[in-house]
N, C-alpha and C positions, 0 to 999 in steps of 0.2 A: 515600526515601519508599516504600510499601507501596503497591502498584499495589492489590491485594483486588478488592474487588466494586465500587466507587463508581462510577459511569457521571455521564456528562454529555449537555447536548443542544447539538448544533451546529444551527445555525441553515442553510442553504442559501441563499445570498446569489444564486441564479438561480432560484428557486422562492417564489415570494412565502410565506411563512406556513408552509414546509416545516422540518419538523428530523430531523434522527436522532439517538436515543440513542446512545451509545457508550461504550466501555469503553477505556482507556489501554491501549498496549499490553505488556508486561511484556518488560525486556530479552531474555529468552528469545524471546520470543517474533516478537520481531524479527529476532533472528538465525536462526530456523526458517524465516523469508519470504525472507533473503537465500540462505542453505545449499536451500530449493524452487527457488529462480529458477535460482541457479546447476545445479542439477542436470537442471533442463528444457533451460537452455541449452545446457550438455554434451551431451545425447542429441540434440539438434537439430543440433549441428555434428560429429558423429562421422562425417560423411563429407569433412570438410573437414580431412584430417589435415596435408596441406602446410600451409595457414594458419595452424593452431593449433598447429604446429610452431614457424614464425617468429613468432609472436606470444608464444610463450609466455617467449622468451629479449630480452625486452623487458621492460622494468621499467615499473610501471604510472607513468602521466603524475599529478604530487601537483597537478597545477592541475584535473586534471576535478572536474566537481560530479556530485554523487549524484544521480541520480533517481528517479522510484519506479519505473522499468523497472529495477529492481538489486533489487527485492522481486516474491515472490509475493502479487497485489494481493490474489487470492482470498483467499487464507489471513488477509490482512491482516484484510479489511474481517469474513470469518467467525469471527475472534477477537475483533473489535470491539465491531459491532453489536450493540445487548441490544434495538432500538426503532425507531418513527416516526410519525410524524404521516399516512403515508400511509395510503388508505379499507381495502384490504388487510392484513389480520394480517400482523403480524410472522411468518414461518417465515425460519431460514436458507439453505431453498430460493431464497427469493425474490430472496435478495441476488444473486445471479446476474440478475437482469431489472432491474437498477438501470442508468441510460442511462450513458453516458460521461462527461458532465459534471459529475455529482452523483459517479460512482467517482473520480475525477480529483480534485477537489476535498477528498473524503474521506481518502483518501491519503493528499495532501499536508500536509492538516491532522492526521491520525495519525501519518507518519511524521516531521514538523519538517522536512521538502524547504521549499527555499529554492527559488521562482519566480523569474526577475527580479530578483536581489538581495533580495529580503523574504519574508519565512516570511510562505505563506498564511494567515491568519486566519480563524477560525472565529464 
């Protein structure tokens, strides 16, 4: 399927009568949020060269679950968003003053992350 322009509205299940539009995100463009993350992460641990020395000669664990701490959220929800119900205009300035729960949630619902055994729902 053709990701294009077509947006949807999620509804916010902690915000009574709350939604954001949003737009699927395009395989590319998911693996741009993981190739950001990783590259923050890199520069954040470049003084930890013993650690990432023994870590690196270790084969990753096939039982861990993905998170959306494995994406750049930023990027996520700035590729996303086309909208919302909130009294403030839509800018993608603004998506950065969006609270923790509402980005959390959005995510999870963006990227198909599995909480708790069940893909969040929108």
């Amino acid at each position: 399927m053709l990701i294009g322009t077509k947006t949807r509205k999620i509804e916010l299940p902690h915000e009574q009568g709350a939604w954001i539009e949003v737009k699927d995100l395009t395989w590319k463009q998911i693996a741009e949020a993981k190739r950001l993350n990783m590259l923050e992460m890199m520069k954040s641990m470049k003084d930890f060269g013993d650690i990432i020395e023994a870590v690196m000669g270790k084969k990753p664990d096939p039982n861990v679950k993905e998170t959306i701490e494995s994406y750049d959220i930023g990027y996520v929800l700035k590729c996303s968003i086309k909208g919302w119900s909130y009294p403030d205009k839509f800018t993608e300035e603004l998506i950065d003053q969006l609270d923790p729960k509402t980005v959390e949630f959005l995510a999870n619902e963006l990227l198909g992350i599995e909480v708790e055994g069940e893909k969040v729902k929108g």
